[in-house]
C-alpha positions as CSV (number, residue, x, y, z in Angstrom):
1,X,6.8,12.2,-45.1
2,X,10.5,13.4,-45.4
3,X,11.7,16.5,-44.1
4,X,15.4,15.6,-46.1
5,X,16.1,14.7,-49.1
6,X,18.1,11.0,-48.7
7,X,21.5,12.4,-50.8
8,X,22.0,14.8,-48.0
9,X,22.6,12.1,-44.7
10,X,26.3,11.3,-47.2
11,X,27.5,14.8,-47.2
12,X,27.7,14.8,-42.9
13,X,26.5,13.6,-39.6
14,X,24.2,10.8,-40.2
15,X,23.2,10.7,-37.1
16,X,23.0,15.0,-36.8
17,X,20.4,13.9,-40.6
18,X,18.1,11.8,-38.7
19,X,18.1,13.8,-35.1
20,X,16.4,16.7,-37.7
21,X,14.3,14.2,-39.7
22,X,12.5,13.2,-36.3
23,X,12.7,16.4,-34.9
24,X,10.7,18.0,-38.3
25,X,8.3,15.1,-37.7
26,X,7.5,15.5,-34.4
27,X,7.3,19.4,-34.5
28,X,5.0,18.8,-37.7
29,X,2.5,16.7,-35.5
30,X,2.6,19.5,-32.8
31,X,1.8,22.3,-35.5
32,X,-1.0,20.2,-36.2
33,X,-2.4,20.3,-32.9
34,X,-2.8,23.8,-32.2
35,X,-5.9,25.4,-32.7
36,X,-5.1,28.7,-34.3
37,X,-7.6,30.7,-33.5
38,X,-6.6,30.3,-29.3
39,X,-3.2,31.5,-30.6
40,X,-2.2,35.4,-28.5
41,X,-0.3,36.7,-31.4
42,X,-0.3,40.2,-33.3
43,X,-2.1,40.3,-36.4
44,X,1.4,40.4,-38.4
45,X,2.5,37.3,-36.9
46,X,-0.8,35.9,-37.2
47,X,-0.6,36.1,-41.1
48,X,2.8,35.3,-41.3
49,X,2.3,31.9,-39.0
50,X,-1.0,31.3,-40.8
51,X,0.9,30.6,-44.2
52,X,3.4,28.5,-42.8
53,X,0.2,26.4,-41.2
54,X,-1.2,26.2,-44.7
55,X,2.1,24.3,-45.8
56,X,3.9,23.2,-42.9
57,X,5.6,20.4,-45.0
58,X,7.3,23.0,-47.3
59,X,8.2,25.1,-44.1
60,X,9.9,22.0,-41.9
61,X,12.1,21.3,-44.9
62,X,13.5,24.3,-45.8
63,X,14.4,25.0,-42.3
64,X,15.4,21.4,-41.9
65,X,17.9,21.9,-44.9
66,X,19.4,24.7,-43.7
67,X,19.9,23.4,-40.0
68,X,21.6,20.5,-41.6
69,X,23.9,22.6,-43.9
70,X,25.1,24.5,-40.5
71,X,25.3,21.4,-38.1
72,X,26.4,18.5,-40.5
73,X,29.9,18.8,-40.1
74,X,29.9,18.9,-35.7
75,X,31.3,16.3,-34.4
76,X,30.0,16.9,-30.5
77,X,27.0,16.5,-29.4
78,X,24.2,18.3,-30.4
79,X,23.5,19.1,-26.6
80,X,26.9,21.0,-26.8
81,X,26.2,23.1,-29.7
82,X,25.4,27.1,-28.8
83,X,23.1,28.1,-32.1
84,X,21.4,31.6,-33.2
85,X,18.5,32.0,-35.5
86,X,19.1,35.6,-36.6
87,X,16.1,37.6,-38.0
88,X,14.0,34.3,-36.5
89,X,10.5,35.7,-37.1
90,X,8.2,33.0,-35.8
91,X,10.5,30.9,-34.6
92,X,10.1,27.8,-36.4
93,X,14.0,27.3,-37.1
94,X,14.4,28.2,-33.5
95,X,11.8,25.6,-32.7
96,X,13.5,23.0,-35.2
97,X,16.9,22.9,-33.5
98,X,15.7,22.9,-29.8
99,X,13.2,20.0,-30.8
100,X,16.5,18.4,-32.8
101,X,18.4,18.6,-29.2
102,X,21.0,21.5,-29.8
103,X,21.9,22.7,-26.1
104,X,21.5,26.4,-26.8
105,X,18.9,28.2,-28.7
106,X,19.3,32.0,-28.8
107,X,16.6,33.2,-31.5
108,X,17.2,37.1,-32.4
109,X,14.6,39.6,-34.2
110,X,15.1,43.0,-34.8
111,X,10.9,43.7,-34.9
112,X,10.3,43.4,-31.2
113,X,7.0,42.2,-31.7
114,X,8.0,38.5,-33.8
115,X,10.2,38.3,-30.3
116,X,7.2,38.1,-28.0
117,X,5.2,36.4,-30.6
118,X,7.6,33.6,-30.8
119,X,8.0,33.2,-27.5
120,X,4.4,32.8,-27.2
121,X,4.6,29.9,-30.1
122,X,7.4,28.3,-28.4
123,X,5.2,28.1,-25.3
124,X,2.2,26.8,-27.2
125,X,4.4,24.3,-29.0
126,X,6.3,22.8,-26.0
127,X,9.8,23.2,-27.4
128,X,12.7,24.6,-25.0
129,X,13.6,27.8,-26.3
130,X,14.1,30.2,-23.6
131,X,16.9,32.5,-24.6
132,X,15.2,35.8,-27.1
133,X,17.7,39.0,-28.1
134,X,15.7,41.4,-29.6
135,X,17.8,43.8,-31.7
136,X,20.3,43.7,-34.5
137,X,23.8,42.0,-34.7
138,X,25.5,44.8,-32.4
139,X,22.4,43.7,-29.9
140,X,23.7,40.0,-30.5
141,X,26.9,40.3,-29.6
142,X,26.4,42.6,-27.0
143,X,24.1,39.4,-25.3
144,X,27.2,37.3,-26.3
145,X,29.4,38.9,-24.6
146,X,27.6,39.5,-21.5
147,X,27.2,36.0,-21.3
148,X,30.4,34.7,-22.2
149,X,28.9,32.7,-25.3
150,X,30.2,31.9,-28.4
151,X,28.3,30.6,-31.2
152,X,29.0,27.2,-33.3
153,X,26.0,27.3,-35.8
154,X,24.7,30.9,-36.8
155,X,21.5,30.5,-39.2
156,X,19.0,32.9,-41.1
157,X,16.5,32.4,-43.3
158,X,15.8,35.1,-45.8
159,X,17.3,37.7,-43.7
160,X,20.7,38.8,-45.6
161,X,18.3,40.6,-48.6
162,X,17.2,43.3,-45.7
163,X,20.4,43.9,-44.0
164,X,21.7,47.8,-44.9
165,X,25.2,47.6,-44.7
166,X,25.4,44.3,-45.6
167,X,29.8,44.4,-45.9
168,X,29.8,45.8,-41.9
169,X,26.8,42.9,-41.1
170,X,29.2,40.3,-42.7
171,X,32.5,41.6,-41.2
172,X,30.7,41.2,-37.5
173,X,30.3,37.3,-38.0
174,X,34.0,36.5,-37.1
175,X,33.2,38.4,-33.7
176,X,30.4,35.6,-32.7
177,X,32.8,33.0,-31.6
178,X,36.2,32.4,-30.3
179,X,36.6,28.8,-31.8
180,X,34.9,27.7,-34.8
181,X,32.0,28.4,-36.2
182,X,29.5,27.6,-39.2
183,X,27.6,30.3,-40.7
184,X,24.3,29.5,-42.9
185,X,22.8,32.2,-44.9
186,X,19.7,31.8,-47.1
187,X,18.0,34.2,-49.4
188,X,15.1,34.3,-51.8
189,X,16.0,37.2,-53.7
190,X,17.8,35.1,-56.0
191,X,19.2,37.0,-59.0
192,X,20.6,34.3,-61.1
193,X,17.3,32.6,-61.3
194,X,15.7,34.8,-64.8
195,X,12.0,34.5,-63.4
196,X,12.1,35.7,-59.6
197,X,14.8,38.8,-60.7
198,X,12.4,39.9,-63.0
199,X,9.8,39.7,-60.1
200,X,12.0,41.2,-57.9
201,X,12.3,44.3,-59.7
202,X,9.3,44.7,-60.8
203,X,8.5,45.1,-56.7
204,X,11.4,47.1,-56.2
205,X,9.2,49.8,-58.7
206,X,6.4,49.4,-56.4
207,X,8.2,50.1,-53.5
208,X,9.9,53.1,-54.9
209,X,7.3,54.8,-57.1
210,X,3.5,54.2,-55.4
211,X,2.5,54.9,-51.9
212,X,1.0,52.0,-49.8
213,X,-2.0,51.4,-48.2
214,X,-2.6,50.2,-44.6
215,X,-3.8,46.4,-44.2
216,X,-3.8,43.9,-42.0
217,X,-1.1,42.2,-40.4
218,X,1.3,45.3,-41.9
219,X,4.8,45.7,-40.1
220,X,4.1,48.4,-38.6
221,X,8.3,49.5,-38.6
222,X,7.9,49.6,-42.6
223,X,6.6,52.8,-43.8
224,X,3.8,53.0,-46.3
225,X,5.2,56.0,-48.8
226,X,7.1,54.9,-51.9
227,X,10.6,55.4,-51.6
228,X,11.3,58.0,-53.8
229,X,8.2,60.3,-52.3
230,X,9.9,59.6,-48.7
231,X,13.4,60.6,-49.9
232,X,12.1,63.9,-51.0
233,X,10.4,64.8,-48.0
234,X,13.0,63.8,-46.1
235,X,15.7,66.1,-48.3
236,X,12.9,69.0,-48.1
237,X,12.4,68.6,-44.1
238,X,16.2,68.6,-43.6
239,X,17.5,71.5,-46.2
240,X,13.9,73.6,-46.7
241,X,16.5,76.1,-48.7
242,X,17.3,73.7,-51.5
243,X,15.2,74.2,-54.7
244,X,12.7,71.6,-56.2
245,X,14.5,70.5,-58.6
246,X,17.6,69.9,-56.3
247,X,15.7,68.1,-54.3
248,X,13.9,66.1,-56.9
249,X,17.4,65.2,-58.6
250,X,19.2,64.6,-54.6
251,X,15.9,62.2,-54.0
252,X,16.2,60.4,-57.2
253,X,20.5,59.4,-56.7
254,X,20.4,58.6,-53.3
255,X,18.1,55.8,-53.7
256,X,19.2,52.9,-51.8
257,X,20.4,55.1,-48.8
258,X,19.1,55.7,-44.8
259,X,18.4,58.7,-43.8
260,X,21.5,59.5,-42.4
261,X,23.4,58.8,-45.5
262,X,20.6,60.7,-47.5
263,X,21.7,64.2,-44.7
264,X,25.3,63.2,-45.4
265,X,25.2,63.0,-48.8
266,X,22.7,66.2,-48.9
267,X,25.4,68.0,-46.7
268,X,28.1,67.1,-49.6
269,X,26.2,68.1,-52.3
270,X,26.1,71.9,-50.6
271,X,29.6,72.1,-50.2
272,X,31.0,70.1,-53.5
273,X,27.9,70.9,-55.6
274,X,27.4,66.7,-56.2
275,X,27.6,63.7,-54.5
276,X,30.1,60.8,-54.6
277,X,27.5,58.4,-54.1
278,X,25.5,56.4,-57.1
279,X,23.2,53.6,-56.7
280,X,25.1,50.5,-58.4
281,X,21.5,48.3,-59.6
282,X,19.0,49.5,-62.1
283,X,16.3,48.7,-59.5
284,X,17.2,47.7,-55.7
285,X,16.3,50.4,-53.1
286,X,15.5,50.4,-49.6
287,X,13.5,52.2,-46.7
288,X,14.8,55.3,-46.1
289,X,13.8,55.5,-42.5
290,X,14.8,51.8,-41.7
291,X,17.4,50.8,-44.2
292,X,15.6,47.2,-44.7
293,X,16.4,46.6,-48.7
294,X,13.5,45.7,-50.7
295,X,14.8,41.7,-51.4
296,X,18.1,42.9,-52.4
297,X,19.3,41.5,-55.4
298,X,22.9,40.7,-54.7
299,X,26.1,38.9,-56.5
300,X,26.6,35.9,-54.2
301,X,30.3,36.2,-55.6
302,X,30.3,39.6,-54.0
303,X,28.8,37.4,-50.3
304,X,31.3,34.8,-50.9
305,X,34.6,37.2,-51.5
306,X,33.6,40.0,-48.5
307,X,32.6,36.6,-45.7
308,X,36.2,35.4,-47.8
309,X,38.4,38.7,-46.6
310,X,37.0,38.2,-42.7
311,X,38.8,34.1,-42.8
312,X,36.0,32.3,-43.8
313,X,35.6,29.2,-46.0
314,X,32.8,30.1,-48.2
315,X,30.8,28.1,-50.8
316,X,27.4,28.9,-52.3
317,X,24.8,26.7,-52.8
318,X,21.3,26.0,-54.6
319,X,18.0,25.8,-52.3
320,X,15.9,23.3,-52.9
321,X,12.2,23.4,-54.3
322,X,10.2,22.1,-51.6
323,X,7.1,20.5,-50.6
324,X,3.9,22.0,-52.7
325,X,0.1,20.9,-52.6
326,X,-1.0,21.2,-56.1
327,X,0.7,17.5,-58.0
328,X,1.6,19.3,-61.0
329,X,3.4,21.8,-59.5
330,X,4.9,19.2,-57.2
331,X,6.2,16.8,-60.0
332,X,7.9,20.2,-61.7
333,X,9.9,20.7,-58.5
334,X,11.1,17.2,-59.0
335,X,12.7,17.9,-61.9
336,X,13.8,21.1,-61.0
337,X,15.4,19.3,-58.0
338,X,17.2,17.0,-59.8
339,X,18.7,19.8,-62.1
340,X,19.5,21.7,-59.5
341,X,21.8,18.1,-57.7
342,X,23.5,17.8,-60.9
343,X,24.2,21.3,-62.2
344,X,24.8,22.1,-58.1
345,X,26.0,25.9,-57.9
346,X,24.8,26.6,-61.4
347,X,21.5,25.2,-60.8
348,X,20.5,28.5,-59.1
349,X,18.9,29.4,-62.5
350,X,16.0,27.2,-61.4
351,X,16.6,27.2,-58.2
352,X,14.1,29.7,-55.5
353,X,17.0,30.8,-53.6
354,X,20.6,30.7,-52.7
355,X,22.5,29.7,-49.9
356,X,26.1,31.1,-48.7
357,X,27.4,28.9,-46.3
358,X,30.6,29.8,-44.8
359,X,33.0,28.0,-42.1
360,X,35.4,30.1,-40.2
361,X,38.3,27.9,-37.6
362,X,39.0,29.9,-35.2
């Protein structure tokens, strides 16, 4: 089974290609040897680790692509490199690169329990990864500085779609290193592919309009109203003197804001009588209590220009369809693959999600 495709050991480190070929393999036969059930992990985690044991294949090579896409161009050895899996939910990327040989693996989480659940997992899988940050990038650095690190490779895997302010997230990644540095973001929420935008809005309704019930394996940070109903309890709590229909119009044109923008922009509108503030998509919108975007739909130009103005080298490339059971669906992918290799940054019509990888000197 390969965990690369071939084409990709010519565009780097051939040697860096076949450390992570092994690596996937041998982490593979581990994943195989755990019994699930004997697994101590929250009922979140549980779910989320159950899928990727239903398909580990599929797993190991889209994290193996995008540990190659942030190491291939190191010269040193991998037992040099310092690299963070940001947003690192189970851990399996984490797990990938220690198991690969990088030197240093920080994985980071904001959900404090996928941090002691993948710590548990990297116990019950024997890999080395010792170093867990739990909090967001401000946390990261913070760690970073306390322990004079700085980072060479800085990877996440369908993270960037969740991140509020995503220009201040992207201006911070300068700040992880004092020499060079390779940055790997990947994203599902793909809007130049036709089929998974249409998708994606379609959940972004859901999320706004209908109110959630609790079931298993839930993260229990997210809240379960619909956006919009949250927003107006949340303008009603915070100015009881504004009338319904103020409140109903404030709820509906501050969607895609926290709460604290919501106040601020509530606090504008009763001294200007409106608000400077408009959402700029048909459809996104976000937890009002957390910030976390509903998969973000997002101009990669937009990625590409803001990681551009912070000295960056930027380029954005097409994921890859990877490893699925059904042969039907498996012999699509091939040829969705090899439209995606020769159309390359315009095959992200077809392709199931982006990636922006960036390269900053120093």
């Amino acid at each position: 089974m390969r965990y690369l495709a071939e084409h990709l050991r010519y565009q780097g480190n051939r040697e860096i290609f076949l450390e992570i070929e092994a690596a996937a393999g041998r982490l593979h036969r581990k994943m195989g040897n755990l019994i699930p059930g004997g697994l101590v992990l929250s009922e979140y985690n549980r779910r989320y680790f159950g899928k990727m044991l239903a398909n580990p294949v599929r797993v190991l090579q889209r994290f193996s692509y995008l540990l190659f896409l942030a190491l291939k161009e190191w010269r040193k050895p991998l037992g040099d490199l310092v690299l963070v899996d940001y947003g690192g939910g189970c851990g399996m990327l984490s797990f990938l690169a220690a198991e690969a040989g990088v030197g240093r693996v920080i994985y980071n989480d904001i959900y404090d329990v996928s941090c002691r659940d993948a710590a548990r997992l990297s116990g019950a899988l024997g890999v080395g990864v010792k170093e867990y940050v739990c909090g967001d990038i401000d946390t990261l650095i913070a760690y970073l500085n306390e322990h004079s690190l700085s980072v060479d490779a800085f990877v996440s895997n369908d993270v960037i779609e969740h991140v509020y302010d995503i220009r201040g997230y992207l201006g911070k990644m300068a700040v992880l290193s004092n020499r060079a540095i390779s940055v790997v973001h990947a994203s599902g929420a793909n809007g130049k592919n036709p089929l998974l935008a249409w998708r994606f809005r379609k959940r972004h309704l859901s999320y706004e309009y209908k109110d959630r019930s609790l079931t298993r394996g839930w993260k229990q940070v997210d809240t379960l109203r619909g956006y919009l109903h949250a927003r107006r309890e949340i303008i009603a709590e915070y100015r009881p003197s504004l009338a319904p229909e103020e409140v109903e119009r404030l709820a509906r044109i501050t969607r895609g804001l926290r709460r604290d923008d919501i106040e601020r922009s509530v606090d504008e509108y009763l001294q200007n009588g409106t608000i400077t503030y408009r959402p700029d998509h048909p459809t996104n919108t976000c937890d009002p209590y957390t910030g976390s975007w509903a998969e973000h739909l997002m101009d990669t130009a937009f990625l590409e220009n803001t990681l551009r103005d912070e000295g960056f080298s930027v380029a954005t490339l097409s994921g890859y369809w990877h490893h699925m059971k059904p042969f039907h669906i498996r012999a699509i992918g091939k040829v969705l693959n090899f439209l995606i290799r020769v159309l390359r940054k315009r095959g992200l019509c077809v392709s199931p999600y982006y990636v922006i990888r960036a390269e900053y000197n120093g």
